[in-house]
MARKEFI-420006 format. One line per 3 residues: number of its first residue (from 1); for each residue y, x, z of C-alpha. Coordinates in pm, 1 decimal. Example, Ala and Ser with C-alpha at 12.3 -4.5 7.8 and 13.67 -1.06 7.14 Angstrom:
BEGIN
1 = -450.0 1230.0 780.0  -106.0 1367.0 714.0
END
This chain:
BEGIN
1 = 0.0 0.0 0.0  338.7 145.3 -71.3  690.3 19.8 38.0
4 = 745.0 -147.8 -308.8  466.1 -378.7 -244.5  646.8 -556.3 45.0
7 = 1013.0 -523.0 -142.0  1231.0 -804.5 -170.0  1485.3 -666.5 -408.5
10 = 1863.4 -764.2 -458.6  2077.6 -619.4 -785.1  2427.6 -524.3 -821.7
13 = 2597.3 -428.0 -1105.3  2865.0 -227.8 -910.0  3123.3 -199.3 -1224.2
16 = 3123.9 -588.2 -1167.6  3115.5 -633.0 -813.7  3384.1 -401.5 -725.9
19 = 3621.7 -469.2 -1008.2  3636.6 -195.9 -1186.8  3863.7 -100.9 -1503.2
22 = 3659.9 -186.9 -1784.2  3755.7 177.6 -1937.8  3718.1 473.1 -1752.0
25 = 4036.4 735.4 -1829.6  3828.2 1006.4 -1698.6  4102.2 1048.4 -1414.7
28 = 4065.3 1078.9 -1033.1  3819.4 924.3 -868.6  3870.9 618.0 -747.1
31 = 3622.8 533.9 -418.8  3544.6 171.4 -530.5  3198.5 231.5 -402.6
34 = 3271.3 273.5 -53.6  3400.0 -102.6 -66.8  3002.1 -195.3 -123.0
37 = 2950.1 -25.2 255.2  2948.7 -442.3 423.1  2722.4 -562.1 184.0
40 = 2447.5 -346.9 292.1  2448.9 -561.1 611.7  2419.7 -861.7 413.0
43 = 2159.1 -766.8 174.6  1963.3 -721.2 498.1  2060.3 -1031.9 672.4
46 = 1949.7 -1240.8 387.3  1592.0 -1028.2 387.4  1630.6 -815.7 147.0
49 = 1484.0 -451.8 180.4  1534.0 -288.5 -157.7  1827.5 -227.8 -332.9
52 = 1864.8 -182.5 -769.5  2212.9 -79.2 -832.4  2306.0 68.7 -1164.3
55 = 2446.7 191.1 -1371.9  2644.7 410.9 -1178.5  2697.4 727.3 -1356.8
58 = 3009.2 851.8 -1558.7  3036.5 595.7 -1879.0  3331.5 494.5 -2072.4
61 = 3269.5 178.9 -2029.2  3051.5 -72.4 -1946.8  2774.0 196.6 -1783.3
64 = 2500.0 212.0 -2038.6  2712.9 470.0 -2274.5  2596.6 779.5 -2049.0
67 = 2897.3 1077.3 -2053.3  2712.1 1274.1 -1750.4  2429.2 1182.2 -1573.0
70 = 2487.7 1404.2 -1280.6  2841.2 1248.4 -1212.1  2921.5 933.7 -1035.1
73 = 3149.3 710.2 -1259.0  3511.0 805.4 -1197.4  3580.4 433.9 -1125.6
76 = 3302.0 431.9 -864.1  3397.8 732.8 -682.4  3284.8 1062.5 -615.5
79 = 2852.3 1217.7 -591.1  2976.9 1233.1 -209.8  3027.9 865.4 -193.2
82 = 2711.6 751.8 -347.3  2460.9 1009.2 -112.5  2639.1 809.6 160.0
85 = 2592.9 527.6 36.8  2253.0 568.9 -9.5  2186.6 698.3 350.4
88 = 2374.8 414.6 506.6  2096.4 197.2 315.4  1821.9 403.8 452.2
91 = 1936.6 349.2 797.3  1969.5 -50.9 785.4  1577.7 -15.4 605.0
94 = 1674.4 -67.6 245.1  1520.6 114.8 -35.7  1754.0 284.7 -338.7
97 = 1644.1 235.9 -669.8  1927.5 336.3 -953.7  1944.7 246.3 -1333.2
100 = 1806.7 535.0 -1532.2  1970.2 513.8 -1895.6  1730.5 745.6 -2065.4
103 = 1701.3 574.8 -2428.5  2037.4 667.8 -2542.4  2350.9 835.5 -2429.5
106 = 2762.6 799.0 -2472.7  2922.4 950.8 -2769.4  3119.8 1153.5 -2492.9
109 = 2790.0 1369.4 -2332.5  2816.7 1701.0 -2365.7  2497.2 1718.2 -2625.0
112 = 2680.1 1465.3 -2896.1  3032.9 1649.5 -2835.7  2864.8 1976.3 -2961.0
115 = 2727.1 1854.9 -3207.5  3059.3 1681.0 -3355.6  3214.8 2045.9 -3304.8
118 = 2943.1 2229.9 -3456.7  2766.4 2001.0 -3686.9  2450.6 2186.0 -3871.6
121 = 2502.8 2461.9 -3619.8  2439.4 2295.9 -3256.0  2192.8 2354.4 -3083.4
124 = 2156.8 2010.6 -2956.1  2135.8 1871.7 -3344.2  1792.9 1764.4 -3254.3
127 = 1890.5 1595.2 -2919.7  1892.8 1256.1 -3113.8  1704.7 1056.2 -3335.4
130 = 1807.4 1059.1 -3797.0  2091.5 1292.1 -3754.2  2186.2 1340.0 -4145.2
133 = 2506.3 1524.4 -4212.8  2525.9 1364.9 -4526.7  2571.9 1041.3 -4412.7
136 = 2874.5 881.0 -4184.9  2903.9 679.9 -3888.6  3163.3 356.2 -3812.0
139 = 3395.9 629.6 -3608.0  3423.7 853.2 -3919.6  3233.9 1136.0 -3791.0
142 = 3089.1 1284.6 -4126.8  2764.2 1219.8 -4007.5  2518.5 949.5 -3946.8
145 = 2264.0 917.0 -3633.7  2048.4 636.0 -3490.9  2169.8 401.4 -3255.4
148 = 2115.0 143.5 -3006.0  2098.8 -249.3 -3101.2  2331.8 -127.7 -3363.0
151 = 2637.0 35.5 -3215.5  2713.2 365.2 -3263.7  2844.5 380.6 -2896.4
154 = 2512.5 438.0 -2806.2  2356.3 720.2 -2929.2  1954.0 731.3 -2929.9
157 = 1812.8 1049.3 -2775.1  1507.9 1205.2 -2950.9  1264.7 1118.2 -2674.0
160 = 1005.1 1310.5 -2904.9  1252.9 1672.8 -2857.3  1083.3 1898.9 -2585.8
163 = 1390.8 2002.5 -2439.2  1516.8 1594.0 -2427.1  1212.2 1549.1 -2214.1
166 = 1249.5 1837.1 -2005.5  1670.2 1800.9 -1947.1  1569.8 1372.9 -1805.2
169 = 1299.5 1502.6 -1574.0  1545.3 1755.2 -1460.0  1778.9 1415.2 -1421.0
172 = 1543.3 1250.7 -1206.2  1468.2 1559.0 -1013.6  1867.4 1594.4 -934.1
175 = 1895.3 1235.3 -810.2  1619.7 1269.8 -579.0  1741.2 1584.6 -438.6
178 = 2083.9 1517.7 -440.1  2093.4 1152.7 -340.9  1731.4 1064.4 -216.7
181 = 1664.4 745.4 -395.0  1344.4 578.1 -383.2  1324.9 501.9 -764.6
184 = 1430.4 413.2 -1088.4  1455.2 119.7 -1317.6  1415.1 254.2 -1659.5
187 = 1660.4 75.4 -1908.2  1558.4 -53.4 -2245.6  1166.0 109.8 -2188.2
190 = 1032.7 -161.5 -2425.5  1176.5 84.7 -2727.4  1128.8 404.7 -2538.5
193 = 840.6 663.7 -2660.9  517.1 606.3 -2434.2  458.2 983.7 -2413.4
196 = 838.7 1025.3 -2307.3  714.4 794.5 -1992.5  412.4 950.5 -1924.2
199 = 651.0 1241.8 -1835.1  860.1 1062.3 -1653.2  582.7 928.1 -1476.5
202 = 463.6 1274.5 -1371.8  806.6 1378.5 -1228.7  775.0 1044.3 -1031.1
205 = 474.5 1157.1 -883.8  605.3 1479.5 -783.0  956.3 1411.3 -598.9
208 = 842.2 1169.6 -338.8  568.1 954.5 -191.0  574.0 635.3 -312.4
211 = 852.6 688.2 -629.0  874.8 392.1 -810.9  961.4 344.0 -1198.2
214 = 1022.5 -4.7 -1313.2  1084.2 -51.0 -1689.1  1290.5 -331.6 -1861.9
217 = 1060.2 -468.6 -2079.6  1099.4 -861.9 -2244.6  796.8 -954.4 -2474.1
220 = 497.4 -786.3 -2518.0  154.9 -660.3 -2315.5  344.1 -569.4 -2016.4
223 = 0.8 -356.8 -1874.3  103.0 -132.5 -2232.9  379.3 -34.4 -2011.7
226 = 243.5 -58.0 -1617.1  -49.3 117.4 -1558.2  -142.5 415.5 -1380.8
229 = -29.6 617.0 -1618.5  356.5 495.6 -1743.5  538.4 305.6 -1514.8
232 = 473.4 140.2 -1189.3  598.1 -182.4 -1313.9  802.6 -419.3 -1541.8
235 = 1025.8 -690.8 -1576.0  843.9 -1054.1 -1596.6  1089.8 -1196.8 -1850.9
238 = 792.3 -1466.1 -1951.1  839.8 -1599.0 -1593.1  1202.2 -1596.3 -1596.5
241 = 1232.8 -1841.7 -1894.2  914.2 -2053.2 -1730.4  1139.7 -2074.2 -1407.5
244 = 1382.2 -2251.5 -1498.9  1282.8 -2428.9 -1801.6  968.5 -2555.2 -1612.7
247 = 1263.0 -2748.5 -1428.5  1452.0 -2840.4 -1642.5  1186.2 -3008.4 -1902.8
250 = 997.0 -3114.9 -1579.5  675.6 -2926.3 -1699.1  541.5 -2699.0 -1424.0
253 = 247.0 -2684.6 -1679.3  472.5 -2358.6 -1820.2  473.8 -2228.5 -1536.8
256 = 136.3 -2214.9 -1443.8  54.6 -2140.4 -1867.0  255.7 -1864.9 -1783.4
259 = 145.7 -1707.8 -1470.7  -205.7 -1702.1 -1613.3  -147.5 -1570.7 -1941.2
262 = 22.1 -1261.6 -1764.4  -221.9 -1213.5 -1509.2  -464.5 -1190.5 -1780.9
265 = -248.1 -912.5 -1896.2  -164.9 -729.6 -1601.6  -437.2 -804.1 -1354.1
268 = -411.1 -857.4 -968.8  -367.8 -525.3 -910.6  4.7 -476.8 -1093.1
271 = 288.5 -662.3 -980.6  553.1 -735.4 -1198.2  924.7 -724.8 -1097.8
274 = 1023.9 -1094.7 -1132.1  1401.9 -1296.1 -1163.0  1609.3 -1569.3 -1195.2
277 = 1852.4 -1412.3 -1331.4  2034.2 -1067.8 -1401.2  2365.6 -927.8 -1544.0
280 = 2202.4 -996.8 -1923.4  2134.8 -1361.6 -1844.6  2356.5 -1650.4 -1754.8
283 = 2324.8 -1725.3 -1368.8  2046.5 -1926.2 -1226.0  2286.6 -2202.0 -1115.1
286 = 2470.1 -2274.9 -1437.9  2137.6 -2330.2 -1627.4  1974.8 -2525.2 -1417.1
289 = 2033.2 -2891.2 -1553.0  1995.3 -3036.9 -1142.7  2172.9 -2802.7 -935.2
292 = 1924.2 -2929.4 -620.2  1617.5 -2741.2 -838.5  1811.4 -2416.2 -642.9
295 = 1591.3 -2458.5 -410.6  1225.8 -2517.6 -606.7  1315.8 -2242.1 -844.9
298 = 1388.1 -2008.5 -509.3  1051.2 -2063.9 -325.7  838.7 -2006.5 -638.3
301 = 1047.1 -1676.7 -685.5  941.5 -1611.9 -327.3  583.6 -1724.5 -361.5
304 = 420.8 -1651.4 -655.0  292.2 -1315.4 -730.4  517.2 -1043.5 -826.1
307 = 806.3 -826.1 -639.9  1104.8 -1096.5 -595.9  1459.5 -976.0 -686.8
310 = 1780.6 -1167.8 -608.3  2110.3 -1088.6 -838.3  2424.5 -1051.6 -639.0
313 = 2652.6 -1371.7 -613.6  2365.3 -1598.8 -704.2  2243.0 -1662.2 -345.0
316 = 2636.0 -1805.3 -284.7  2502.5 -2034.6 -591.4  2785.6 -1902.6 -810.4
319 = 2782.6 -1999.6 -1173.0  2833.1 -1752.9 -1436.8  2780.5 -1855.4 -1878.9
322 = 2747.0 -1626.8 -2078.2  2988.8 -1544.7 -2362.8  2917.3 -1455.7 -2722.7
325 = 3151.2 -1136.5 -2702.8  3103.1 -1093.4 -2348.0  2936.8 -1094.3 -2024.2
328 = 3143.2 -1015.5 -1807.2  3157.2 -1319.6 -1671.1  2784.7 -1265.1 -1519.3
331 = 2903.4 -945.1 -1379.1  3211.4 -1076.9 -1126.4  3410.1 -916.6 -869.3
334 = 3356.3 -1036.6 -524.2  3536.4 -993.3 -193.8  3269.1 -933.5 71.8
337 = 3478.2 -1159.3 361.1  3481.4 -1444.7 158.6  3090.0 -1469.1 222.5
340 = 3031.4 -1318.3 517.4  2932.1 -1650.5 688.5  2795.2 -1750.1 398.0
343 = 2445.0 -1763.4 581.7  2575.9 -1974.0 813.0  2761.6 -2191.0 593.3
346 = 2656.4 -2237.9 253.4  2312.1 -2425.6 208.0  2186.9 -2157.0 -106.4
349 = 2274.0 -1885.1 137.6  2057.1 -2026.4 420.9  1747.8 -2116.3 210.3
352 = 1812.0 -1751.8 50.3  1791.8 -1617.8 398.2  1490.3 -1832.8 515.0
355 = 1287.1 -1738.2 231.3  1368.4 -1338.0 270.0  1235.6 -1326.8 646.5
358 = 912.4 -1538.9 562.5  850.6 -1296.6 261.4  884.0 -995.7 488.5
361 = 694.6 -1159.9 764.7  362.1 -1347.6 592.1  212.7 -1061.9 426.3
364 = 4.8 -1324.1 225.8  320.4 -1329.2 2.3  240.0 -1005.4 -107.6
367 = -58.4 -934.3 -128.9  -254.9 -1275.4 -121.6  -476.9 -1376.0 -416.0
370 = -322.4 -1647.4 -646.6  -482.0 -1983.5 -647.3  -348.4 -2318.5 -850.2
373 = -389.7 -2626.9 -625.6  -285.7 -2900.3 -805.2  -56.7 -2945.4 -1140.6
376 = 130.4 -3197.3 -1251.1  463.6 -3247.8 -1472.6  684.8 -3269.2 -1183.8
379 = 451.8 -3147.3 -897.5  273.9 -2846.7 -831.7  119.6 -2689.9 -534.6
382 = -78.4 -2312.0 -501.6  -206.7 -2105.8 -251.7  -145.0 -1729.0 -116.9
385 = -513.3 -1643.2 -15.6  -557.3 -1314.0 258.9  -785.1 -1250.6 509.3
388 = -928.7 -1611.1 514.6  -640.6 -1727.8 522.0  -393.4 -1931.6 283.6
391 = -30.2 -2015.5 307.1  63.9 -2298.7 26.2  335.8 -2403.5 -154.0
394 = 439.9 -2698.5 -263.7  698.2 -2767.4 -556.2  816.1 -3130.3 -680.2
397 = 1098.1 -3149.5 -970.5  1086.4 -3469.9 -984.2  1372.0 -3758.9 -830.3
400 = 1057.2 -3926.1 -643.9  861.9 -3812.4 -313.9  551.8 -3670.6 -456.3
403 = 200.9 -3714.0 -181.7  22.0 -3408.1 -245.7  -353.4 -3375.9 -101.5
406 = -457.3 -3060.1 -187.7  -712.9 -2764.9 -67.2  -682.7 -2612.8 269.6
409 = -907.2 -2305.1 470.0  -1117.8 -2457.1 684.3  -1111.8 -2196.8 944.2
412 = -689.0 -2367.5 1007.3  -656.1 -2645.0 1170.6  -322.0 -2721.1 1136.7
415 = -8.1 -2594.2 889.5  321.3 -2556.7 971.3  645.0 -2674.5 738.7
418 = 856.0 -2288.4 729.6  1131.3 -2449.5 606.1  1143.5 -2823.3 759.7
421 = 898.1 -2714.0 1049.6  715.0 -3020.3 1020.2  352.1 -3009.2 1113.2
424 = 34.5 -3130.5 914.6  -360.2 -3128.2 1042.6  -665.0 -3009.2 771.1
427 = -865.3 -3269.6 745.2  -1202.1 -3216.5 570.8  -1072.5 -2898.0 481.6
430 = -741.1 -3051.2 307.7  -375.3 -3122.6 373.9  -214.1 -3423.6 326.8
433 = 151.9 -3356.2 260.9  469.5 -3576.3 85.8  735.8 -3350.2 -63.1
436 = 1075.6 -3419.2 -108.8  1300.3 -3518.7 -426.5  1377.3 -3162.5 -622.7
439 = 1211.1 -2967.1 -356.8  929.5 -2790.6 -211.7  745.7 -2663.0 128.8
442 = 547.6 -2336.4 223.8  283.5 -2404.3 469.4  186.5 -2150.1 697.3
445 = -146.9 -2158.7 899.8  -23.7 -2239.1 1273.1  -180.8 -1957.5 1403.7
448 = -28.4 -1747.1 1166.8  355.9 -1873.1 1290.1  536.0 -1685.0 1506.6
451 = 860.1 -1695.0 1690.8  1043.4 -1465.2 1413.5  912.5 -1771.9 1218.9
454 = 1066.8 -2026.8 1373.8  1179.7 -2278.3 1095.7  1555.1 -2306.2 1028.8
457 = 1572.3 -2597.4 880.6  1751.8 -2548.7 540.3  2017.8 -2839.2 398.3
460 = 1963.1 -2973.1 82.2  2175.6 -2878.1 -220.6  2342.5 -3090.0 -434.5
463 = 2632.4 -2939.2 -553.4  2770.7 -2665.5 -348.0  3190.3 -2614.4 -349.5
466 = 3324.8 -2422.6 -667.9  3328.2 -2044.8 -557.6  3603.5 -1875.9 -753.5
469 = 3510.6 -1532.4 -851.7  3841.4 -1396.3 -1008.8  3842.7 -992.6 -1018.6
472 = 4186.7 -950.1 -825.0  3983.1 -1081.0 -551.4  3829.6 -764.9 -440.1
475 = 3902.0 -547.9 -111.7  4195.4 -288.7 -170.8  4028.2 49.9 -203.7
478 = 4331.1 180.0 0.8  4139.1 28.0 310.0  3792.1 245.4 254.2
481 = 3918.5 556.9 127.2  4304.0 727.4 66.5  4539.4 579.7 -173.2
484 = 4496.8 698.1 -520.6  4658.3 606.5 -832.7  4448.8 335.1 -1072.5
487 = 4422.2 354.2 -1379.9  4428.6 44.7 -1588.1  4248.5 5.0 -1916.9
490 = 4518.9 -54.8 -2087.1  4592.7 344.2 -1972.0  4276.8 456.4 -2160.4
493 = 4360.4 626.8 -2529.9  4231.7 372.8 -2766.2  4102.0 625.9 -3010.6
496 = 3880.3 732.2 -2742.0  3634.3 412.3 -2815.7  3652.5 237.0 -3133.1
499 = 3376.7 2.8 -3044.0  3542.3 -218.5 -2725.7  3258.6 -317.1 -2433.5
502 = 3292.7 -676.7 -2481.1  3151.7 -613.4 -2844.3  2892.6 -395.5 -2731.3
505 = 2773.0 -539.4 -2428.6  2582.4 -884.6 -2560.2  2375.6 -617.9 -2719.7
508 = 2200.2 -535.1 -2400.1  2014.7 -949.3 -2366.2  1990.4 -988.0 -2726.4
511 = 1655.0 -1002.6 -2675.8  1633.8 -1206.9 -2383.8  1407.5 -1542.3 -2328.4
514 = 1746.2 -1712.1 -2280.3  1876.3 -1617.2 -2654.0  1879.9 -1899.9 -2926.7
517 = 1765.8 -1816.6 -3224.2  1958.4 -1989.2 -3550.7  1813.5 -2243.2 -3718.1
520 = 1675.3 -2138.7 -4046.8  1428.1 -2180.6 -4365.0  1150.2 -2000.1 -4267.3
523 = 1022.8 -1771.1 -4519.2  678.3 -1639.9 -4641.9  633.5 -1253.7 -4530.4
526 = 367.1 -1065.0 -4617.4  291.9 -766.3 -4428.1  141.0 -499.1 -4620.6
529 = -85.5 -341.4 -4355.4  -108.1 -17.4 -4515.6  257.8 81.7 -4401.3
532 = 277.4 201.1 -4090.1  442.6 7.0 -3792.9  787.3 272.0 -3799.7
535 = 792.2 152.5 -4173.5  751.4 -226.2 -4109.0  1067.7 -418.9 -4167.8
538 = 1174.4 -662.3 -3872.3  1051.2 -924.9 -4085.0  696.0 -744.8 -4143.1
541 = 668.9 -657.1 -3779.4  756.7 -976.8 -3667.1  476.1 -1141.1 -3919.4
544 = 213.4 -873.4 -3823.7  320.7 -988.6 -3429.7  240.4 -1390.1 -3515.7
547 = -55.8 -1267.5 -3681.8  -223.9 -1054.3 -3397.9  -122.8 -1368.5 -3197.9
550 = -325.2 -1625.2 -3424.5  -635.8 -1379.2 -3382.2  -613.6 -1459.5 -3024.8
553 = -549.6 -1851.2 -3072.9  -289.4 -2098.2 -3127.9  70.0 -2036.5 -3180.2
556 = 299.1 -2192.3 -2948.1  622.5 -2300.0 -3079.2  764.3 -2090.6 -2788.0
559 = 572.6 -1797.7 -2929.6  693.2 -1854.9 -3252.2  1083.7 -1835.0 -3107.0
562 = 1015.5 -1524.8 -2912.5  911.7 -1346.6 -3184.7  1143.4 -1440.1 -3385.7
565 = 1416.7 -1404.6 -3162.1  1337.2 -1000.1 -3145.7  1523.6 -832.6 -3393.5
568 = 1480.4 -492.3 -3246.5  1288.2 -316.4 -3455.9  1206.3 5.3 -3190.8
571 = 1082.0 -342.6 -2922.4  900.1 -467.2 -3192.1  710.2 -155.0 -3295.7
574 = 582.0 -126.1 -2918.1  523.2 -490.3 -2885.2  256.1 -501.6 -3217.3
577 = 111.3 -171.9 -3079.2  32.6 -319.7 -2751.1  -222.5 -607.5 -2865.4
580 = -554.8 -450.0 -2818.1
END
């Protein structure tokens, strides 16, 4: 067992959450990172004991445009300020885990600089993937290079370059040794090189006990990624659209579809790093259709298996849409003493809270075998099986009370409500239980209860008041660290970025579960299987995908819109490879 397996994650984007400049001038630093300090005490209150904050190293803009890895953004502060900041999480029990940006850099780092000075001479022309200096780039360089998504901001290193390899372990080495972090969440691994990982895997391995690597991944065999020999584990994307489409269609069916198709795919032993929602995807609150399926949604993130993680703002139940040029609005600024008592005070905050300590307390959560109860459109019910034991959970979407008699352990007599603390006896070895309107229960084995169990009985939620989350909202930095001059973005030279954030940054969810594709004629492809995959057109890849997917039975029309929706052609390259 390592600490990850009992980690209730929560996410900040800290470029968001302490209102930074959406430019970085490259001037003094600025210790906006200090201003996080508080929150540490409230990710813990709320029962979180992991932290994933990123990206926090020198950018121009919006963080995933790398200038120097071994620098903490300007904006943020100074390398000081973040192995405090780590520390101070170490103390209150919470684990560090940063974003590691290793698919592609900035045009500013020092590799892509030289080779702009020196063209055919660098020595770093091989540092990056279809450098031709024949060719030209949007910024005019006189030479062309591979990209990310598309946008020559971001620069895609030659994971496949020896010295590439060796320079990112040496990364990951640094961080340990210089800040003491407990992981890394590898961005954009579903286009990354699986060798490239392997090597990052073995670096893992070395620097600590218990180093974690987590890879964003969206479609796909997620065990071609987590194994024993890549990464620890991935993002669950396919449960994150069953979530909260599961409640808004009233179909828990999807859910349950969904939770066994990956656990055919991953196995009991993996555990996948699973959402609501993130800084790519609009916030859990605005899509839900009924705002009172906050709390369903919640206790299945809680429940089911998989390592929980909570993005900041959305236990307040803040609301945040994404834009078509933009998503900033899913990254906000917020002013810690505005939601302070928010545990106290807010209904999302207190079920939020509730759910933490019963996660860190019932170890069944963790590490208890899967088992589907019952299933119904708007009712569904599953057990958390360890030791002989089961705690059960009990979800209704529906507007009705929903009677649920479902499957108990015989060797418990009685269950407990955690949330409403209302008891139930096993009769016959079952439970009879009714369940709320838009809401759901977690039965715990009385025997199992104890008094840092003790239900708090959670309000229900309708519509919580409008939180405003305006950026000039956030605590002066004059108050955690000496004045210093800010610099706005409008202070940033122009020339040094042709390509704004706001045009680069929908780039990063493109290929997200939420994205809509356009409707359109669909087309005939035929993929000429004696290409290789690198030589596959989107099109071709995407047929060859829906093909592979046929051989192993029918074709959901959500199928069909995933696959279609992925126009990466690096993510679809890895995704064909990883049918077996």
């Amino acid at each position: 067992m390592a600490w990850y397996d009992e980690a209730v994650f929560y996410h900040i984007y800290p470029l968001g959450l302490t209102g930074a400049p959406k430019q970085n001038s490259y001037g003094e630093p600025v210790h906006r990172l200090n201003t996080l300090l508080p929150w540490i005490g409230h990710i813990k209150e709320i029962g979180c004991n992991a932290l994933y904050i990123g990206p926090l190293f020198e950018s121009v803009g919006h963080g995933y445009e790398t200038t120097d890895y071994k620098k903490l953004d300007t904006r943020l502060g100074t390398n000081e300020d973040l192995t405090n900041f780590v520390a101070e999480c170490h103390k209150q029990g919470i684990r560090v885990i940063l974003d590691g940006v290793f698919n592609h850099t900035g045009r500013d780092f020092f590799a892509f600089q030289d080779i702009k000075q020196n063209r055919e001479n660098s020595q770093y022309k091989d540092w990056y993937c279809d450098v031709n200096f024949w060719g030209n780039n949007s910024y005019n360089d006189g030479f062309s290079y591979a990209n990310w998504g598309g946008y020559d901001l971001l620069v895609k290193l030659n994971q496949k370059n020896p010295a590439v390899k060796d320079y990112i372990c040496d990364v990951i080495r640094f961080w340990v040794s210089e800040f003491d972090i407990d992981g890394i969440r590898l961005d954009a691994a579903d286009v990354m090189d699986f060798e490239y990982m392997k090597a990052l895997r073995n670096v893992a391995n070395e620097v600590k006990q218990d180093f974690w690597l987590m890879g964003e991944v969206i479609h796909g065999d997620y065990s071609k990624w987590a194994n024993d020999g890549t990464l620890h584990s991935v993002t669950n994307y396919m449960l994150h659209k069953a979530l909260y489409s599961a409640h808004n269609d009233h179909n828990y069916f999807e859910v349950a579809h969904t939770i066994k198709y990956v656990n055919d795919m991953v196995g009991n032993n993996l555990k996948l790093y699973t959402f609501v929602d993130n800084h790519d995807v609009e916030r859990i609150y605005t899509k839900l259709n009924n705002k009172a399926h906050f709390a369903p949604v919640h206790i299945m993130l809680y429940t089911l298996p998989g390592i929980p993680s909570l993005y900041y703002g959305s236990e307040f139940g803040i609301e945040g849409c994404k834009d078509r040029y933009s998503d900033d609005s899913l990254r906000p600024a917020l002013n810690y003493d505005d939601y302070k008592d928010a545990v106290r005070t807010n209904p999302c905050t207190k079920l939020i809270a509730t759910l933490g300590k019963l996660r860190q307390n019932v170890k069944a959560l963790c590490y208890g075998e899967y088992k589907q109860l019952e299933l119904q459109n708007t009712c569904f019910a599953y057990a958390r099986i360890l030791d002989g034991k089961s705690v059960i959970t009990t979800v209704n979407n529906g507007d009705n009370e929903a009677c649920m008699n479902v499957e108990a352990m015989a060797q418990s007599s009685e269950y407990v409500g955690a949330l409403t603390g209302r008891s139930v006896s096993v009769n016959n070895g079952r439970i009879q239980v009714s369940v709320p309107a838009n809401s759901g229960e977690i039965w715990i084995p009385k025997e199992l209860m104890s008094e840092s169990l003790a239900p708090i009985k959670t309000e229900e939620i309708v519509t919580p008041a409008k939180i405003e989350t305006p950026a000039k909202k956030v605590a002066p930095v004059d108050e955690v660290a000496p004045a210093k001059a800010e610099t706005s973005a409008e202070e940033v030279a122009p020339a040094k970025v042709e390509t704004t954030v706001d045009e680069v940054a929908p780039a990063k969810a493109e290929t997200s579960a939420d994205a809509v594709a356009p409707e359109k004629t669909e087309t005939a492809v035929t993929v000429d299987w004696s290409k290789s995959y690198e030589d596959m057109t989107v099109e071709e890849l995407q047929e060859a995908i829906l093909e592979k997917m046929r051989g192993n039975g029918p074709v959901t029309d959500y199928m069909l819109k995933t696959v279609r929706e992925n126009t990466h052609h690096g993510s679809l390259v890895n995704w064909v490879k990883s049918f077996r």
